[in-house]
Structure formats: C-alpha cells, structure tokens
N, C-alpha and C positions, 0 to 999 in steps of 0.2 A: 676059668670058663672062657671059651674063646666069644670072643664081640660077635654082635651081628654083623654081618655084610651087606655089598650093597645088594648082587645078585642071589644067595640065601642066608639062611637063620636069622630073617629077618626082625623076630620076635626075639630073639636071644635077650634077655635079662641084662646083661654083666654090664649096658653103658645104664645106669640110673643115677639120678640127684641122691647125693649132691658130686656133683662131679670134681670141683676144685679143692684143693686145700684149704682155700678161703673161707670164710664165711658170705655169703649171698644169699639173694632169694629166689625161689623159682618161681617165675611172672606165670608160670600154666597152674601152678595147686597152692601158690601163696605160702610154701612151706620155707622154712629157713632153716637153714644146715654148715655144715663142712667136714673135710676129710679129717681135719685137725681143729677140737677146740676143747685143748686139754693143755695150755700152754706151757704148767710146768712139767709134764712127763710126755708132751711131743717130740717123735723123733727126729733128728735132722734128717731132711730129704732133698735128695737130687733125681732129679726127674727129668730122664731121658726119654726123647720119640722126635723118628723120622717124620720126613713128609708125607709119608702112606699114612701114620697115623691122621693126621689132617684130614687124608682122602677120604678112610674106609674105617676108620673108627672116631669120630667125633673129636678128635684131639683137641681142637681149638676151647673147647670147652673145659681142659684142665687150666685155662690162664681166662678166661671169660664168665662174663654171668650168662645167664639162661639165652638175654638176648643179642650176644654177642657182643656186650661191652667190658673194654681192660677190666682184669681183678688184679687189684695188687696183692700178692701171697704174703704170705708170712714171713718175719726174717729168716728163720730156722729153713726157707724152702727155697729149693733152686730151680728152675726149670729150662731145657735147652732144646731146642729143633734141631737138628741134624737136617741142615739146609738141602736140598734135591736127594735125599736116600729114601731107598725101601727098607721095609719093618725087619726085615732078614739080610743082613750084610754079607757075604761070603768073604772070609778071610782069607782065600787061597788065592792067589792071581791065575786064576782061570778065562780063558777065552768067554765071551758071551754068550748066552745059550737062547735058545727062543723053542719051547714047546708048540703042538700043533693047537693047542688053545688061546694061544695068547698071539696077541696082535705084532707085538714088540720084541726086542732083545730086553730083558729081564736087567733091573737097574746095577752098572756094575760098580757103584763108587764105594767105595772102602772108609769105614769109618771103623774099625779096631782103636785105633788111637787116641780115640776118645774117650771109648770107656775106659782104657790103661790109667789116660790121665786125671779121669774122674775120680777111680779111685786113690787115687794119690791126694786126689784134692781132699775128699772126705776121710780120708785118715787125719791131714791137717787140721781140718774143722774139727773132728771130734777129741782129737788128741790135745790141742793145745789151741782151738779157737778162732785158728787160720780161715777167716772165711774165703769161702773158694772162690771165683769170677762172678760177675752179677748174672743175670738170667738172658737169655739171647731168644729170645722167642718173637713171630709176627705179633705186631701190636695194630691195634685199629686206629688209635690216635696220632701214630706214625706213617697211618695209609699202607703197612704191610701185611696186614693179614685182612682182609676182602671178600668178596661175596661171591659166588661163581662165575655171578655173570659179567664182577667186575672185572676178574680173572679170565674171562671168556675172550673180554676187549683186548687185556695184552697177550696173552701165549701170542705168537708165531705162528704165521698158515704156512706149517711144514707139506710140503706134498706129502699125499698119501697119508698122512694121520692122521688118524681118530681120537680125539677129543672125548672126556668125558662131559656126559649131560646133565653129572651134577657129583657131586661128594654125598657120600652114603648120610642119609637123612636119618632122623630123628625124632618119631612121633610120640605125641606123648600114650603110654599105655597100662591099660587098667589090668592087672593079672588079679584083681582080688584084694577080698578084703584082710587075706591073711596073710599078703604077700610079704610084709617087716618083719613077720617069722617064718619066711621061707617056703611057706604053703602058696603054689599059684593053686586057686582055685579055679579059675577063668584062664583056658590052653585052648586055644591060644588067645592073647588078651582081646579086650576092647580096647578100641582103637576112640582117640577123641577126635569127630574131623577139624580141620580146621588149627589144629592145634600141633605144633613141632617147633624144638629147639633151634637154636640160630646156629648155624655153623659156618666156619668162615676158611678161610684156605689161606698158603700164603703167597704172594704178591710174586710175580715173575720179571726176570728180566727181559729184553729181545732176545733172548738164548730162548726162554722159555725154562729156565735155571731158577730157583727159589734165591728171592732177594732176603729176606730176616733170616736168621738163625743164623748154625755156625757152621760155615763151608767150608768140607774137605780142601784141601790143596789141588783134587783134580775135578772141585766145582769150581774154587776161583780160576785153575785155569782148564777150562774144559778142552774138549773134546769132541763133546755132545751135548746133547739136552738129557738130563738125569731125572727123572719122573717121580715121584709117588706113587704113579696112579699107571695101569697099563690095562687095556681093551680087551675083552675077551673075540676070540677069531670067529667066524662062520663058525654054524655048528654046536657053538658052547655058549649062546648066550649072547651074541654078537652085540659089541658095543658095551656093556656090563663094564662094570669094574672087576678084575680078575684079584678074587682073595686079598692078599696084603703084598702084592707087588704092584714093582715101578719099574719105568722105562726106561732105556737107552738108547737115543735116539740119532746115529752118530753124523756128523758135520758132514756136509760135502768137503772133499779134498783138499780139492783146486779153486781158481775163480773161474776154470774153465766150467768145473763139474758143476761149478753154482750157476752158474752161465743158463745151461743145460737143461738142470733138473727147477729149474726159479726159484730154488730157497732161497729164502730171505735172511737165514742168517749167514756170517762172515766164513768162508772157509777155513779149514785149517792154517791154510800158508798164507791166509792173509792175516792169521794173528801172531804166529810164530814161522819165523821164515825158514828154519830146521827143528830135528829133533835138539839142538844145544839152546836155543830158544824156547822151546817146550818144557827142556828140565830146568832151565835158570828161573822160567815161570813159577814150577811145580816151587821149588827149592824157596824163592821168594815168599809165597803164600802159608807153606810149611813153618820160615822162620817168625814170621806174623803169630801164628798160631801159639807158636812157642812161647814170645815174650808176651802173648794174652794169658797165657795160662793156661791154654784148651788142649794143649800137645806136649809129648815130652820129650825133652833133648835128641833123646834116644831114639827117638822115631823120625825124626830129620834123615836118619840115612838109609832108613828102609825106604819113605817119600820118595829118595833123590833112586834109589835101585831100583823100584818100582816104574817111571818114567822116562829110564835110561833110553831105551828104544818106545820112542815115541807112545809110550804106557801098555806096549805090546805087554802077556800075551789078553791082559782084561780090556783091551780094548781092539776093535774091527775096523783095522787099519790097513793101509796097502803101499803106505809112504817108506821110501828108502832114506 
C-alpha cells in the first residue's frame, strides 16, 4: 500500500501504530504494541530508509515513540538511514534530470552498495550469528534528528531554493470501528484535532547534507546538497513535497561563482583543488565505509570509476 503523502492520499491507511519494532505506547489512544513481540519466532531485520523516508513518510517513527522520543529496538533489529538519498536510487550513472513539476534536479547519490553489503551482512547474522554493524540512524539525544523548525535554523539560505514548510504530518485518524479487520467504515476517516504524531527529520550540516546515518562516499564528499525532500514547481502544487524525491542542489564552482551568486556554501575548488583531489576524497570515504562494514571491497573501484572525472556524467558539472 503506498503511504500517504504530503500533497495527496492524505488519508492513506498504511503509516498506523504501532510503527516501531519496539514495544511503546501510543500517548494519542493509550494503546500498547510492536511490530515484533514474539521473541522466540521473531525474524532478524534490517531496516533500510533514506532521508525522503523522514520527509514524506513518517520514518522517524520506526526508531521513536509516538512523541518523538529514542526507542531502543530489539537485539534481533537493525535499522540504518541512508544519509542525504531519495526513497528511489538510480543505479545507472545518469546525468541529472529535473521534470517540469519539480523544483530541483532529482537527488542523484547512489546508494546500490549498501544494499550489496546488507545482504551479505544478513546472510552472516542468520548463517552463523555474525551480527552485522550497530544501527546508524538520527537520534534525539545526540541532537541529530530535530524538529523542522530546528532544521529550518540550520539548512543554508541557498539562493533560489525552496524549502519545505514541514515533513508530511501525521494526524491521528478514526476510519472506524471495524478498522483492526480491515473494514474502514468511515471514508474518509475522522480526523482528532489537535491531535498528531511527533515527527522528526535529520540534523543538516552547512552543506545542508544529513549529519546521522550512513553517508554515501559522494555525501561525505559532496558535490552538492543531496535532499530527501524536493518542491513541487508552479502549476503542480507549488511548494508541496513532490512524491518520494529529493534534491540535488549542485555547489557553486568557483569562489568566483560563490562570489556572485552569495551562496553560503564552499565552492567546489575551494574544497578540492582538482578532479585527483575529488577522487582521493571519494576513495577516502569509500575506504572508511569498508572497514565499518557498510560497503564491500568490491565496490571500492566502482566509487573510485564513478568520480574519475569529477563524478561526471551523475553530476552537473562544467569543471575541466
């Protein structure tokens, strides 16, 4: 069942309590739940979602109680962010695309390599007990996953971009009394006012880049700002969250072009001073990845071929 969104299928069913693995309580109907509490015939789970999830589908709420406080999951449970990606990764090194509804270039950071090595990790855990890496997810008591408005404070006043006015909310809704088997008898529900889930986003750098989770090699060394979240254009809902994409928002050049345009963030050439500084970065952050656990040997040299020329053709670049 696809989630509600921010701009339709507002009513959509599919995000309800109990949302976490955990066991918690839900502070709006005082019910007490979890995805897992069956402890000797629970599956192992590893629980993958981007930043979009955060944005447009309540994510924060698979690591949180109701009102936005850590849940500690279960040992058997892993869960990871996939630091600045959209819900849909393109695995082709494709130039960036921007449709006439959407504000942005469509987020292009590549996360293939994680799922590779995910499953490698959970073949370990189930085969012989290997538990995989701890969980990587924003936390609240670490000050990384936030509230929009605290989120508002740091992103970067990039020229010319639009910001969203909030991550797709959560109200609490009545479809009926027969809804635990299936039956909404109230379409579309009642609405409680006053009453909605806490959701939380995670914490940005001055890039405007996701600090928690687990960053591609061409988050830690960007490029751009890589989004979750991207604006819908004139026309289509202007301002909205668009579906389940994110941005790419890419660097000024030069320090001229920063000069220029007054972005606030670092240009290109003032972080790497050629494309062989670019890839030693990419190559750096890739090997990190490796002795964490989160990437596989083997994907070291697709990283370093992918960045060769300054991460052309998935990135909108003009540098020689």
């Amino acid at each position: 069942m696809s989630g509600g969104q921010y701009y339709e299928d507002h009513f959509n069913p599919a995000d309800t309590f109990p949302f976490s693995y955990a066991w918690s309580t839900d502070h709006l109907t005082g019910r007490r739940d979890a995805i897992l509490k069956r402890s000797e015939t629970d599956p192992l789970v590893i629980h993958t979602q981007t930043g979009t999830e955060y944005w447009a589908r309540r994510g924060s709420l698979v690591h949180t109680d109701t009102q936005g406080n850590d849940l500690a999951q279960p040992d058997t449970v892993r869960v990871f962010c996939w630091s600045s990606s959209q819900h849909f990764a393109n695995p082709l090194s494709t130039p960036p695309s921007r449709a006439p509804y959407q504000q942005n270039f469509s987020n292009v950071v590549a996360t293939s390599m994680f799922f590779r090595a995910m499953i490698d990790a959970m073949d370990r855990w189930a085969s012989d007990g290997t538990p995989p890496p701890a969980s990587r997810i924003p936390s609240r008591a670490r000050g990384t996953l936030v509230s929009h408005a605290e989120w508002s404070r740091q992103f970067p006043a990039i020229p010319g971009t639009m910001t969203p006015r909030s991550a797709t909310e959560l109200p609490l809704m009545d479809f009926g009394p027969r809804f635990e088997q299936g039956i909404l008898d109230t379409e579309p529900p009642d609405l409680v006012p006053g009453k909605n889930y806490v959701i939380g986003v995670p914490a940005v750098d001055a890039d405007g880049n996701d600090i928690p989770g687990v960053r591609a090699p061409m988050v830690s060394a960007p490029l751009g700002t890589y989004t979750g979240w991207n604006p819908r254009a004139r026309g289509f809902g202007l301002g909205a969250l668009l579906r389940f994409e994110g941005s790419y928002i890419p660097f000024p050049e030069t320090p001229q072009e920063r000069a220029e345009t007054r972005d606030p963030r670092k240009s290109i050439l003032e972080r790497y001073p050629d494309k062989a500084a670019y890839l030693a970065a990419i190559v750096a952050a890739a090997r990190e990845l490796v002795a964490q656990g989160l990437m596989l040997e083997e994907d070291l040299e697709r990283c370093a071929a992918a960045a060769a020329d300054w991460g052309r053709p998935r990135h909108a670049i003009t540098l020689t």
